[in-house]
N, C-alpha and C positions, 0 to 999 in steps of 0.2 A: 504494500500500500504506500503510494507518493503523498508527503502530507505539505504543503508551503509555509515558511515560517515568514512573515511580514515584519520584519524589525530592523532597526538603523543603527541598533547599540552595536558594533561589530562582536565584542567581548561576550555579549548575551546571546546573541544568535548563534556563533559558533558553542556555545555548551549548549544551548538548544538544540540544534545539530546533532552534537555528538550524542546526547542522551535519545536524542532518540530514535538515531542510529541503529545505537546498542540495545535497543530493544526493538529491533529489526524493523523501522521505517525507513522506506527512502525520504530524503529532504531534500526540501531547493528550498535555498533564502534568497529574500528581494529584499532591498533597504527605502524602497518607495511604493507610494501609493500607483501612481506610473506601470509601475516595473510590478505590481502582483497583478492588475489587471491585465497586463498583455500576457505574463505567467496563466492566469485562468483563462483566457482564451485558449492558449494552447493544450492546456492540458487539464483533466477533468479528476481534481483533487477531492477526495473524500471528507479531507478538512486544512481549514487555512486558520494558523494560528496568528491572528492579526494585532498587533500593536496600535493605540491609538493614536500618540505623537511623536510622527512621521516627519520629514523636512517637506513634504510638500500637499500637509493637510492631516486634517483628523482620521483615521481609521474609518470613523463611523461614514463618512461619505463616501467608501468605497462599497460599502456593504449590498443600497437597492442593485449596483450594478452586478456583485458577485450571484445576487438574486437571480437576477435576470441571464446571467450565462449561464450560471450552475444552481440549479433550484436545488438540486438534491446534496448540496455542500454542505458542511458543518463547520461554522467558525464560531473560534475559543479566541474572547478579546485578551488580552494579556497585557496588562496596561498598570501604570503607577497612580492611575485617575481613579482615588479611592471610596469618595463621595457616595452616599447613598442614591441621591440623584445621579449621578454618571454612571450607576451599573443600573439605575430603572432606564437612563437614556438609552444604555446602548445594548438592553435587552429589547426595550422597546423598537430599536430601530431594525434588529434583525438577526442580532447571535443569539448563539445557542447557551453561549457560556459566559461567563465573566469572572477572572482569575488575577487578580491584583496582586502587582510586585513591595516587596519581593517575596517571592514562596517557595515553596518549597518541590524538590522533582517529585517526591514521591505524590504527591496532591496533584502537579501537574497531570506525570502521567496520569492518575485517577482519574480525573477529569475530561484528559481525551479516552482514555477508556469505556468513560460513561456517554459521555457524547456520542462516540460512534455507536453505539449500541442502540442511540435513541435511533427508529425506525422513520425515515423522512417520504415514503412508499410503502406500493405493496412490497412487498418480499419478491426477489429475482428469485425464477424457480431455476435449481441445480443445472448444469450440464453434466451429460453422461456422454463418456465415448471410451466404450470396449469396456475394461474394467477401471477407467479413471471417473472419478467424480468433483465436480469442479464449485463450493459452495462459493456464491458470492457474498452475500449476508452476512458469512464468517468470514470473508477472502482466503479460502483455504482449500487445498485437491487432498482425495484419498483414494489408493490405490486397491481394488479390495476391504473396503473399509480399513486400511492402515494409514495413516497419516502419511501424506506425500513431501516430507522438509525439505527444501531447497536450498539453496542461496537465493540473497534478494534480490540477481541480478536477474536468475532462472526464475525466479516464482513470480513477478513483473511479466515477464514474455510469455508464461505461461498462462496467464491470468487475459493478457491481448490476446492471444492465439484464440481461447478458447472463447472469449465473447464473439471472435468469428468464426466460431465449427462451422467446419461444411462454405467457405468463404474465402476467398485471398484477405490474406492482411498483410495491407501496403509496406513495403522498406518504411518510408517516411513516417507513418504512423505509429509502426513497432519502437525507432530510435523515437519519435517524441515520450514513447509510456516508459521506456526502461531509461534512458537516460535526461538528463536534465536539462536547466538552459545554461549553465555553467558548467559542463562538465565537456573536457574535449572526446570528440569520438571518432578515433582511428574508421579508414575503409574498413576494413575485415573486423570489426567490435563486434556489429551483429552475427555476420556468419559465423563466429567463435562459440557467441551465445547461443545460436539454435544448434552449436554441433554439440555444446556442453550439453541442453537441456533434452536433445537426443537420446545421450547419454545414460542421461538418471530417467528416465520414460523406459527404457529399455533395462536398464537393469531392475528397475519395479516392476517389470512386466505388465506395464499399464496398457497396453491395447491397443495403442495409439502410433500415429507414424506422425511426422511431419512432411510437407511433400515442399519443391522448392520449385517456384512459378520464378522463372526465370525472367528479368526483369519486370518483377511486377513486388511479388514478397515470399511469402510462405503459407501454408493453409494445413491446419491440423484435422484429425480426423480418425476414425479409427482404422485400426490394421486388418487390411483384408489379405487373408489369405488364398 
């Protein structure tokens, strides 16, 4: 799961990063209000941990537009604006959360934990292909009912792969989900990543191939014998 961190304190945002890294989130940080909009254009974040004061405006005025691109988004304000009124303003305006510095990680995480959980829709019903099953609700595949663990570079491209079963999914599309807008990516990054994520499908015996549509992307599927 790719989560965006909106903040300008350089020192904050990187242990934000890191913390939640290590408890297996991909991150992209933006230091502006600017720069997390065209961030959410590009990419369809489960939750943006957003900062209020920004160098080029309050948090809260970015929020109708995150509305409006990504309805089913979750954003946790994270903010030093401790005021009882500034957490009714900026529940009232449209997050989900409201988390005043400074605090603590373990409450952090708690809190995106809890948020993701809140249901923003119906429930995505499972994909099935062969013996893989791919929860999105949890963002999680199991092989045979056995947990499918990956790395988070594999479980990202597996996660696109499979919203297109039965479908090409474009080169471009795939490096926007698994890699970031700051991250450099070599030619051959992707092709490595679906020969890795080959790899652990095949040795789960999950049932599945991937096929490779030659200039176009890749399209998963199950294993016909």
């Amino acid at each position: 799961m790719r989560i965006l961190i909106v903040e300008d304190q350089t020192e904050l945002a990187e242990h934000l990063s890191n913390r939640l890294a290590a408890s297996g989130y991909a991150v992209d940080v933006v230091g502006t209000l600017d720069d997390a909009v065209e961030a959410i254009r590009q990419f369809d974040y489960p939750l943006v941990v957003l900062d209020r004061r920004l160098p080029d405006g309050d948090g809260l005025a970015a929020l109708p537009t995150i509305r409006q691109l990504r309805p089913a988004a979750r954003v946790l304000l994270v903010t030093a604006m401790r005021s009882i009124d500034d957490r009714v303003n900026g529940l009232d305006a449209g997050a989900d959360d409201y988390l005043t510095k400074p605090f603590d990680d373990s409450e952090l995480m708690a809190r995106i934990r809890a948020v993701l959980r809140r249901p923003k829709a119906a429930p995505t019903p499972d994909v099935v292909l062969g013996n893989l099953v791919f929860d999105f609700n949890r963002q999680c595949a199991s092989v045979s009912g056995r947990p499918l663990n990956l790395p988070k570079r594999e479980a990202l491209l597996l996660e696109a792969l499979v919203r297109c079963a039965g479908r090409a999914a474009k080169h471009e599309a795939l490096i926007s989900e698994i890699y970031g807008p700051n991250e450099g990516v070599q030619p051959d990054s992707l092709k490595m990543a679906i020969s890795r994520l080959r790899q652990h499908l095949k040795d789960h015996d999950a049932g599945v191939e991937i096929h490779t549509l030659r200039g176009i992307g890749y399209l998963i599927d199950e294993l016909r014998n």
